[in-house]
C-alpha positions as CSV (number, residue, x, y, z in Angstrom):
1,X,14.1,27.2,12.3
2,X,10.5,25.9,12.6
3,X,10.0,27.3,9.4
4,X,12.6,25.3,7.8
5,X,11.1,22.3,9.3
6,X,7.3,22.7,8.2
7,X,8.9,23.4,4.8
8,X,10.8,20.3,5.0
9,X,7.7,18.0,6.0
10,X,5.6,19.6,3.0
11,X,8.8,18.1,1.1
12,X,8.4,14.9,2.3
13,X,5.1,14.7,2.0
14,X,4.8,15.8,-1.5
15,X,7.5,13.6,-2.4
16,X,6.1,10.5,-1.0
17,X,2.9,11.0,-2.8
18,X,4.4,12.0,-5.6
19,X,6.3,8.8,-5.9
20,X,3.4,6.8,-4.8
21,X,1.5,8.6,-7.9
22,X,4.7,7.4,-10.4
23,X,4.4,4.2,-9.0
24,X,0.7,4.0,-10.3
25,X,1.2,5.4,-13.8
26,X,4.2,3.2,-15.0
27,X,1.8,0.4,-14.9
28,X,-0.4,2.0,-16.8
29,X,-1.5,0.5,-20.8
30,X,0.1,3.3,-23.1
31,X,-3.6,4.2,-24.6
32,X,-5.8,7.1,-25.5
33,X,-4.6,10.1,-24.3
34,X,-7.8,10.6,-22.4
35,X,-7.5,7.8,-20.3
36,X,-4.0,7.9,-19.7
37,X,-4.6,11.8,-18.2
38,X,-7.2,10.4,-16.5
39,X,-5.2,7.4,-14.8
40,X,-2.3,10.3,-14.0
41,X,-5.1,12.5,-12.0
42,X,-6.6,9.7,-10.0
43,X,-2.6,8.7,-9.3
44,X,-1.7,12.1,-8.5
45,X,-4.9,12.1,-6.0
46,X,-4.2,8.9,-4.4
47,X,-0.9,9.6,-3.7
48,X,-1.6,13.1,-2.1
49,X,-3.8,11.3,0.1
50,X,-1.5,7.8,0.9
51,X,0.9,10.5,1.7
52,X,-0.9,12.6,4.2
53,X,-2.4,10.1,6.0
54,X,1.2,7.5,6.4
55,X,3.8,10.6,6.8
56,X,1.6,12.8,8.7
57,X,0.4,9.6,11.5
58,X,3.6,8.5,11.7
59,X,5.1,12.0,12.1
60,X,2.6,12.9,15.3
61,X,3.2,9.2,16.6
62,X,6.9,10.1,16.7
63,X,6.0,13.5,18.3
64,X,4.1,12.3,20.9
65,X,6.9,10.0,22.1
66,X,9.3,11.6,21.5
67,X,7.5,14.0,24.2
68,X,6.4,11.5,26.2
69,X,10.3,10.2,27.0
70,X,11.7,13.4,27.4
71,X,9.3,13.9,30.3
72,X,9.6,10.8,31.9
73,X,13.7,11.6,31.7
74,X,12.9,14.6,33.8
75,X,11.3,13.4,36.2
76,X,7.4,13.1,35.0
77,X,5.5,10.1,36.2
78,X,4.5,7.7,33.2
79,X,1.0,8.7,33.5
80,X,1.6,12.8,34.2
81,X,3.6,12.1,31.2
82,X,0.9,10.7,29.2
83,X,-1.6,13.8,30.9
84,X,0.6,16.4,29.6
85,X,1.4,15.1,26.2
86,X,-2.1,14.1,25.5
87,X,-3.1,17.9,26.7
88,X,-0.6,19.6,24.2
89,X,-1.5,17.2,21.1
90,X,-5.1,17.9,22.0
91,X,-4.6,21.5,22.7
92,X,-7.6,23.2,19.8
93,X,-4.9,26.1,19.6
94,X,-1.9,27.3,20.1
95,X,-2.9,29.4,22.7
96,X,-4.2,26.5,24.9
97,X,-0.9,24.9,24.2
98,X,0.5,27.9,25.9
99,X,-1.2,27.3,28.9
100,X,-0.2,23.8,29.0
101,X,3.1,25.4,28.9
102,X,2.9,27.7,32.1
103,X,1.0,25.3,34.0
104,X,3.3,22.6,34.1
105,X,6.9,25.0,33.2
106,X,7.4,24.8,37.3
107,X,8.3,21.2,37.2
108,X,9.3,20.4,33.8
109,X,10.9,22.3,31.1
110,X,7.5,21.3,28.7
111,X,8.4,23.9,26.2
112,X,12.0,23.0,25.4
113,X,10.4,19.2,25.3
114,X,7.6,20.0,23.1
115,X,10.2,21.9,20.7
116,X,12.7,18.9,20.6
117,X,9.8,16.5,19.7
118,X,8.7,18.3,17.0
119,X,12.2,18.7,15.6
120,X,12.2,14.7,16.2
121,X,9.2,14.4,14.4
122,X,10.4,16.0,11.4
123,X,13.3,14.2,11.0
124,X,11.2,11.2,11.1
125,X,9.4,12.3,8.4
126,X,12.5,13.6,6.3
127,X,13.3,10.0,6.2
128,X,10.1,8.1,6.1
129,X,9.8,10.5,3.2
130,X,13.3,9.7,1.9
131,X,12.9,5.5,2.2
132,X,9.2,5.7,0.3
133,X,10.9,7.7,-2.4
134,X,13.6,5.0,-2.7
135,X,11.5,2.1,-2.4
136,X,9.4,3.8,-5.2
137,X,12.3,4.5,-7.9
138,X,13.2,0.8,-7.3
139,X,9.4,-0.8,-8.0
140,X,9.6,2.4,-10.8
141,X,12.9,0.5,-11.9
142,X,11.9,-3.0,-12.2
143,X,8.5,-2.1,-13.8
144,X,10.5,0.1,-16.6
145,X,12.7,-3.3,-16.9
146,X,10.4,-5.6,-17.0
147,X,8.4,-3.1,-20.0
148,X,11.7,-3.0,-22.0
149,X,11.4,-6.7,-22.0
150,X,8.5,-7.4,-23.2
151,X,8.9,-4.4,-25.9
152,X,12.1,-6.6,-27.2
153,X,9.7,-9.3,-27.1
154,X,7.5,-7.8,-29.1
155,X,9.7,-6.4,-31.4
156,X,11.7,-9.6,-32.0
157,X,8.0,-11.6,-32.5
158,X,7.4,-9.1,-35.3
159,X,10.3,-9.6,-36.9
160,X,9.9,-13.3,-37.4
161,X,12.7,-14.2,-34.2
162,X,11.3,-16.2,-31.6
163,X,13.1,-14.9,-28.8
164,X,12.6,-16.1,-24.2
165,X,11.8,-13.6,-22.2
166,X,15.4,-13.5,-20.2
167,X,14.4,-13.4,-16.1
């Protein structure tokens, strides 16, 4: 099942910088085709890295309340809360995460918790992922438009037609 997950958040995030990266190259001037592979590598780059950093903060931020809740709702203090989830998300392995586990498993199911956040967490980012991509095939849309106008502009100028842009 975790499995599944991880491979879903790659997903997302290689889908979000991916559109972020198509965003970037349909503004691009149709030139040399040195530039323009150029333009597409430094797109591609940018969005890998706008992608990682937005999905992947707001991913652990959604983790980390999502945690944080479903302690208080049984029965943790705010600020034992806020000591335990600040000890898993800080844990350097996933052995140390472990001990989190036993140590605090008497009073709180932390395990099961730490489980459902994650799962939270990833279906945060399966639609964080899913809105960027849809905000980006509509700014993808528009720009597409508004370059089919000004190619019938063009086109109609050459021709000897004086044409308005229609808005």
């Amino acid at each position: 099942m975790v499995g599944v997950l991880v491979g879903v958040f790659g997903l997302c995030n290689s889908a979000f910088g991916a559109t972020l990266a198509s965003v970037i190259m349909s503004g691009a001037t149709p030139s040399g085709s040195g530039s323009r592979s150029a333009y597409k590598s430094a797109a591609g780059n940018l969005g890998a890295i706008l992608g990682t950093i937005f999905v992947s903060t707001f991913t652990l931020l959604v983790i980390k309340v999502d945690l944080m809740l479903g302690l208080i709702s049984a029965g943790a203090g705010e600020q034992e809360a806020n000591n335990i989830t600040t000890e898993i998300v800080s844990a350097p392995s996933s052995m140390d995460q472990l001990n989190v586990y036993s140590t605090y498993s008497s009073s709180y199911p932390v395990e099961t918790l730490h489980e459902e956040s994650l799962i939270a967490g990833f279906r945060a980012n399966t639609a964080v992922g899913l809105l960027a991509t849809s905000v980006a095939a509509l700014i993808i849309w528009h720009l597409l438009r508004r370059q089919a106008k000004k190619k019938a502009l063009v086109m109609a100028d050459t021709q000897g037609v004086i044409a308005e842009p229609a808005e």
